[in-house]
C-alpha positions as CSV (number, residue, x, y, z in Angstrom):
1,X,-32.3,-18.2,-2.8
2,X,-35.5,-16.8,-5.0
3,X,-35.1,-16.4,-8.9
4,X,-35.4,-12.8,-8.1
5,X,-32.3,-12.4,-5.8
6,X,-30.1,-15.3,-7.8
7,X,-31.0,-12.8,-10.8
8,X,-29.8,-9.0,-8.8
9,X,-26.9,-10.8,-7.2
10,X,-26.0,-11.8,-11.3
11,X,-26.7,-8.6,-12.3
12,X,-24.6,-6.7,-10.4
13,X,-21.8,-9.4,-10.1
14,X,-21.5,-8.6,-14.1
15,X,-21.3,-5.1,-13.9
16,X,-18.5,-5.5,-11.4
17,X,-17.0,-7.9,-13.9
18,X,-17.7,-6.5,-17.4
19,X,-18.6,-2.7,-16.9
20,X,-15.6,-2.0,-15.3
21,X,-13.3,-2.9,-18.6
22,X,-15.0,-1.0,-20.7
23,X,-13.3,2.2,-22.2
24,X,-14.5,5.1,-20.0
25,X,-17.0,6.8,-22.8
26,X,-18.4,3.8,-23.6
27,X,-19.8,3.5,-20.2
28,X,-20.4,6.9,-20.1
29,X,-22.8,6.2,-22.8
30,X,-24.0,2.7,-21.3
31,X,-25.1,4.2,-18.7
32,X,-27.0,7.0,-20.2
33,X,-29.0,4.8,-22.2
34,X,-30.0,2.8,-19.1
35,X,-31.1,5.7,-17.6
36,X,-32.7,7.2,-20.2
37,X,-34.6,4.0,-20.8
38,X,-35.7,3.5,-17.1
39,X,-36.9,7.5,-16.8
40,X,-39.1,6.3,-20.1
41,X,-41.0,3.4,-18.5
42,X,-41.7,5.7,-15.0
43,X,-41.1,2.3,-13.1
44,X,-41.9,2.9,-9.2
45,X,-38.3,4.1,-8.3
46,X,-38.7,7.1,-10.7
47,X,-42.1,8.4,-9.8
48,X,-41.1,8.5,-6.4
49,X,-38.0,10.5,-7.1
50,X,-40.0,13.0,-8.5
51,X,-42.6,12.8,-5.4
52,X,-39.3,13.1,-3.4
53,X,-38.2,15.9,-5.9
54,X,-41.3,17.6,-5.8
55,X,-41.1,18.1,-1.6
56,X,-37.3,19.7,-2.5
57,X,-38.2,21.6,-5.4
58,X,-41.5,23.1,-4.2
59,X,-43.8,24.6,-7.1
60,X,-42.1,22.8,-9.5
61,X,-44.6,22.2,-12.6
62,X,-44.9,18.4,-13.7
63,X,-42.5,19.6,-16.8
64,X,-39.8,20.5,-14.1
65,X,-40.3,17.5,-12.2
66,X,-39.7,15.4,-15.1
67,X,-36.8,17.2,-16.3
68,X,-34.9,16.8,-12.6
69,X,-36.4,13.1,-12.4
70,X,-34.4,12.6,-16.1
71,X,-31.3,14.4,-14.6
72,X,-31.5,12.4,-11.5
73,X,-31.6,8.9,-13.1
74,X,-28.7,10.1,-15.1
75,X,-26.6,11.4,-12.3
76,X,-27.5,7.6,-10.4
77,X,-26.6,5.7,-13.3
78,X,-23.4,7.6,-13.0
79,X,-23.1,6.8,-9.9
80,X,-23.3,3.3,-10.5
81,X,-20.7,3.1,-13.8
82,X,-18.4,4.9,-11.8
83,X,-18.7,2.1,-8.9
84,X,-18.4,-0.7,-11.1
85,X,-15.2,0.6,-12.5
86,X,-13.9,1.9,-9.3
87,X,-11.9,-1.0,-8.8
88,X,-9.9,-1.2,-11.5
89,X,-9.3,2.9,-11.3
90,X,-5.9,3.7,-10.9
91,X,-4.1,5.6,-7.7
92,X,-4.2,9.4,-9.7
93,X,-7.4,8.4,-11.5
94,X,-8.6,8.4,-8.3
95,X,-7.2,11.3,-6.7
96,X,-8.6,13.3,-9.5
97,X,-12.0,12.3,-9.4
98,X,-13.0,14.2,-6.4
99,X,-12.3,17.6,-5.6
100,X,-13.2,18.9,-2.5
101,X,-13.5,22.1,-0.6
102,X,-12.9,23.1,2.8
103,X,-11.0,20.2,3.5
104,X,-9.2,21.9,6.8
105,X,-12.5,20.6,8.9
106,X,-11.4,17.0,8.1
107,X,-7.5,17.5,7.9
108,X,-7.3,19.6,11.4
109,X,-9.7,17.6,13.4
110,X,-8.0,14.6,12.6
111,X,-4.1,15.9,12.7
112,X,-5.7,17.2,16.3
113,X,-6.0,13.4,17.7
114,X,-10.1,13.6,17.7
115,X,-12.1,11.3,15.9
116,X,-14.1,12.3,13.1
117,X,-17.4,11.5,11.8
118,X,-18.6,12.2,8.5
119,X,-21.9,12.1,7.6
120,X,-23.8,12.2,4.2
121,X,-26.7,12.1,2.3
122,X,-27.4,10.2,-0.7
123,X,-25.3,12.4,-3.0
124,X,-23.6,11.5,-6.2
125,X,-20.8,9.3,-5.3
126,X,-20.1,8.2,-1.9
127,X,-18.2,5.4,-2.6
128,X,-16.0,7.9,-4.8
129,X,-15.6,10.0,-2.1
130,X,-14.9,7.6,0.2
131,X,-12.0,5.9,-2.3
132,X,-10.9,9.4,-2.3
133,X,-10.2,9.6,1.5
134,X,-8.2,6.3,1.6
135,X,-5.8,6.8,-1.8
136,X,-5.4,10.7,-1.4
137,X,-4.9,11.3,2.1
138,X,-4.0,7.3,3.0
139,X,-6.7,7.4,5.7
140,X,-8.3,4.1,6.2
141,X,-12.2,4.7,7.8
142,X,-14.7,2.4,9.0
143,X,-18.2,2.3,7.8
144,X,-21.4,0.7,8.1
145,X,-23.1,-1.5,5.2
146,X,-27.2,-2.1,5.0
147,X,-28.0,-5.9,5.3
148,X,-28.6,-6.9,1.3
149,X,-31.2,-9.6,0.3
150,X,-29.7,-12.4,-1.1
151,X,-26.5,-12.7,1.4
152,X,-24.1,-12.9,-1.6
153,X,-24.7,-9.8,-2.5
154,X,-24.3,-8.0,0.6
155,X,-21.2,-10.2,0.6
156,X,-19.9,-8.2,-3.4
157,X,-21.0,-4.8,-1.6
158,X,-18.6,-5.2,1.5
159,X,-16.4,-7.0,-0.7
160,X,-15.9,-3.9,-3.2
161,X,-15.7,-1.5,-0.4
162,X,-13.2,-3.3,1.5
163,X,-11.1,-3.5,-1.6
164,X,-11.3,0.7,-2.0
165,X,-9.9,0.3,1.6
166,X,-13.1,1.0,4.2
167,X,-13.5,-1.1,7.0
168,X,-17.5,-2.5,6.5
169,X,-19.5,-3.3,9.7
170,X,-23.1,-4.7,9.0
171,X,-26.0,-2.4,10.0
172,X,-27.8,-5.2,12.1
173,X,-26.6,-7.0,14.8
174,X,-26.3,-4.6,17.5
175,X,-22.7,-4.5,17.9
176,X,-21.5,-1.6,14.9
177,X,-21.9,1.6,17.2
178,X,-19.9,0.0,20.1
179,X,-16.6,-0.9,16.9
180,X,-17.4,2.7,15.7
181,X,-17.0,4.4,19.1
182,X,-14.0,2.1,19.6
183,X,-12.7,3.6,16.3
184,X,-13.3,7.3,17.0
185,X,-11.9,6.7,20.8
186,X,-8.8,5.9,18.6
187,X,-8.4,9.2,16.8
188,X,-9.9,7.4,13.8
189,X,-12.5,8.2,10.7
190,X,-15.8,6.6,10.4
191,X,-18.5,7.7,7.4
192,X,-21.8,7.4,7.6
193,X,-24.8,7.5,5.2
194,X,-26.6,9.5,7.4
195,X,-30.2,10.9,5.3
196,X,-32.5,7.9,5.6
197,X,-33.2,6.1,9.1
198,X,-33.3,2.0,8.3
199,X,-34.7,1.2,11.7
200,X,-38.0,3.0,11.8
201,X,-36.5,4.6,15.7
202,X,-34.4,7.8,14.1
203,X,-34.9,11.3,14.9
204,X,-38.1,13.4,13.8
205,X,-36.5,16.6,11.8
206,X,-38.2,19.0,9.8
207,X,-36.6,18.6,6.4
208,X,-38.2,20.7,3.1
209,X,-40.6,21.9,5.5
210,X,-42.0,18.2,6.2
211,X,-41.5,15.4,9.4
212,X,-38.9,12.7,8.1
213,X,-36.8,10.3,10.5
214,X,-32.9,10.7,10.5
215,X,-30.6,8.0,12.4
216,X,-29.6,9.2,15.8
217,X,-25.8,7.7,15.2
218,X,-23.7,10.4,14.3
219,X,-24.8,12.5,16.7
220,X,-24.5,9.7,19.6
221,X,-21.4,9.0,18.1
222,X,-20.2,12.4,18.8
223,X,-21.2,12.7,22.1
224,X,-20.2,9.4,23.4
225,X,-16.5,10.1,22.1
226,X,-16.1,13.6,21.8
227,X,-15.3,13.1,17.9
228,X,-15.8,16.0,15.6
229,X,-18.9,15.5,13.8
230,X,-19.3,17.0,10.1
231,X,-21.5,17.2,7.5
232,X,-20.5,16.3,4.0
233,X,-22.2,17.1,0.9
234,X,-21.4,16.3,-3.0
235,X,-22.5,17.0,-6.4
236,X,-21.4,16.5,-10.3
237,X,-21.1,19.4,-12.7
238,X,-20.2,19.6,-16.2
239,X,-16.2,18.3,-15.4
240,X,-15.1,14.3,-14.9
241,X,-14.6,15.2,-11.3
242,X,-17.0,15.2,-8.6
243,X,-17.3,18.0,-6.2
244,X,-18.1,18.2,-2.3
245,X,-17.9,20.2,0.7
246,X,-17.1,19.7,4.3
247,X,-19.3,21.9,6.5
248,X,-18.4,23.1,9.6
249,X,-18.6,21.0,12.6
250,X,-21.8,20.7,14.3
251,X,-21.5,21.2,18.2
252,X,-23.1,19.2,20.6
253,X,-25.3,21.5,22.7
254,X,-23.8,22.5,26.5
255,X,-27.5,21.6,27.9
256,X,-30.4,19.5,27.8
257,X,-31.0,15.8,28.2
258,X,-29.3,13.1,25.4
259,X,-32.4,12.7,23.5
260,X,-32.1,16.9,23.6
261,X,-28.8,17.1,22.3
262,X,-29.3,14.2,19.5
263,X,-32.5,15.8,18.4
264,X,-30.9,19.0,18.0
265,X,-27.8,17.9,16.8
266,X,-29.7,15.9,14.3
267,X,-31.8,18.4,13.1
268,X,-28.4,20.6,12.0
269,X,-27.4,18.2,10.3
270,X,-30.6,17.7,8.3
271,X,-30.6,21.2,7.5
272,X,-26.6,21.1,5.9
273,X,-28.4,18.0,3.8
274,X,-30.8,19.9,2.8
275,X,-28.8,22.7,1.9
276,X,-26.5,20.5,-0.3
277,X,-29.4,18.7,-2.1
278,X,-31.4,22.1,-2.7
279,X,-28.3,23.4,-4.7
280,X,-28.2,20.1,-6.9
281,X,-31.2,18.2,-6.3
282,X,-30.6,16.2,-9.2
283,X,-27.6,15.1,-7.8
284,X,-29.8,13.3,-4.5
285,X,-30.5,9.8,-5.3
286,X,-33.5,8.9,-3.4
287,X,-35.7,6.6,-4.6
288,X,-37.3,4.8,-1.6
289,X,-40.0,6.6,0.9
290,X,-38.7,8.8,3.5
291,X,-40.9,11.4,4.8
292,X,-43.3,10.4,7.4
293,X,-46.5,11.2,5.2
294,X,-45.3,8.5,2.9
295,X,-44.5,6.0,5.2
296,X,-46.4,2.9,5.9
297,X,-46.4,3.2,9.9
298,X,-46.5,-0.7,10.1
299,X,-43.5,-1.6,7.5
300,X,-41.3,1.7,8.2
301,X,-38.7,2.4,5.8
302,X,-39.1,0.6,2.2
């Protein structure tokens, strides 16, 4: 193992350890300040925000841009104080940190004996949302975790989400979609991070007007098992709680080829992403390259 990942798998091994027992403001504040202090130094995670920003917010002077990339790094470092504490949250701490609305799509396609997939974007807090699922409506839901560099901390990452209750399948290896289909055969839940293809093979969709690559799985997903497949976006606002939606299911087209139907069932799904993140683009925490201008054709994804 490098310096470099002995020292990230430390870092976040003491957030999970020390963050997590501090009183609520004073991580509030902690993390704040480490925003704050990151937006200052305009490392290569925040200018690409705001190039990421600047294809959602078109127009947007370099004054706006900077004020959404400040907002942005706030609402991530939230993100991240909220996950480090997450574990030691209590049952109704976590029932009330999430309110969402139009529920019914989830509640009636599972009470229905289909199989649900819910897909999202990089929106404030997936893991809180995902907590949310398991402690308020006791529905357990399998889920698929990127391969970390060093090992050990992949090894924290399914660690923590297995102790909020998801079942975690690695992204590599080939055998996650056949466990997921298995799962949604089953009547079950599975949840997806769904706005950024790892594996350089997605599907092309126009998003913000411009090519970018979407994975193929929840809509494969859907048609392999005839699960519901829905769209799921989230946002903060001025409260403690998070907010979200559940969109309405997408349908998977009565004609055309497989590649058809994934393309266009893909491309719907892009557009309820992009609807969510239009309405709180600050909210959208995506700080690596993912439209196809930006891309290096020869490393894919970074």
């Amino acid at each position: 193992m490098s310096a470099a990942d002995r020292f990230a798998d430390a870092l976040y091994g003491l957030g999970w350890s020390t963050v997590k027992r501090l009183p609520e403001p004073v991580a509030v504040r902690l993390g704040r300040t480490i925003a704050d202090t990151a937006w200052k130094r305009r490392g290569k995670g925040v200018r690409r925000l705001e190039a990421n920003y600047a294809r959602v917010v078109p127009g947007a002077s370099p004054e706006r841009l900077a004020e959404l990339s400040r907002a942005g790094m706030r609402s991530y470092l939230r993100y991240w104080m909220e996950s480090f504490r997450l574990p030691a949250w209590s049952a109704e701490r976590v029932k009330a940190g999430f309110v969402p609305t139009d529920l019914h799509h989830l509640t009636d396609g599972l009470a229905a004996g289909r199989g649900v997939v819910l897909a999202l974007p990089h929106l404030a807090n997936w893991d809180l949302a995902g907590a949310w699922v398991t402690t308020k409506l006791r529905t357990p839901f399998t889920t698929v975790a990127e391969r970390l560099k060093p090992e050990s901390l992949y090894d924290r990452f399914v660690a923590y989400r297995e102790g909020l209750g998801m079942e975690v399948l690695p992204h590599s290896g080939g055998a996650a979609f056949g466990t997921l289909a298995r799962r949604l055969r089953d009547g079950g839940l599975v949840c997806l991070v769904a706005d950024r293809d790892l594996s350089a093979s997605g599907v092309e969709v126009d998003f913000f007007g411009e090519r970018a690559r979407m994975p193929a799985g929840p809509a494969l997903l859907a048609q392999h098992t005839g699960a519901l497949l829905l769209p799921v976006t989230l946002w903060y606002d001025d409260s403690p709680a998070m907010r979200g939606r559940v969109h309405p299911p997408i349908e998977v087209p009565g004609s055309g080829t497989r590649a058809e139907k994934t393309s266009v069932m893909t491309q719907a799904l892009a557009d309820a992403f992009a609807a969510g993140i239009a309405e709180h683009p600050e909210d959208w925490h995506m700080l690596q390259r993912l439209w196809l201008a930006d891309l290096d054709p020869a490393k894919g994804p970074s």
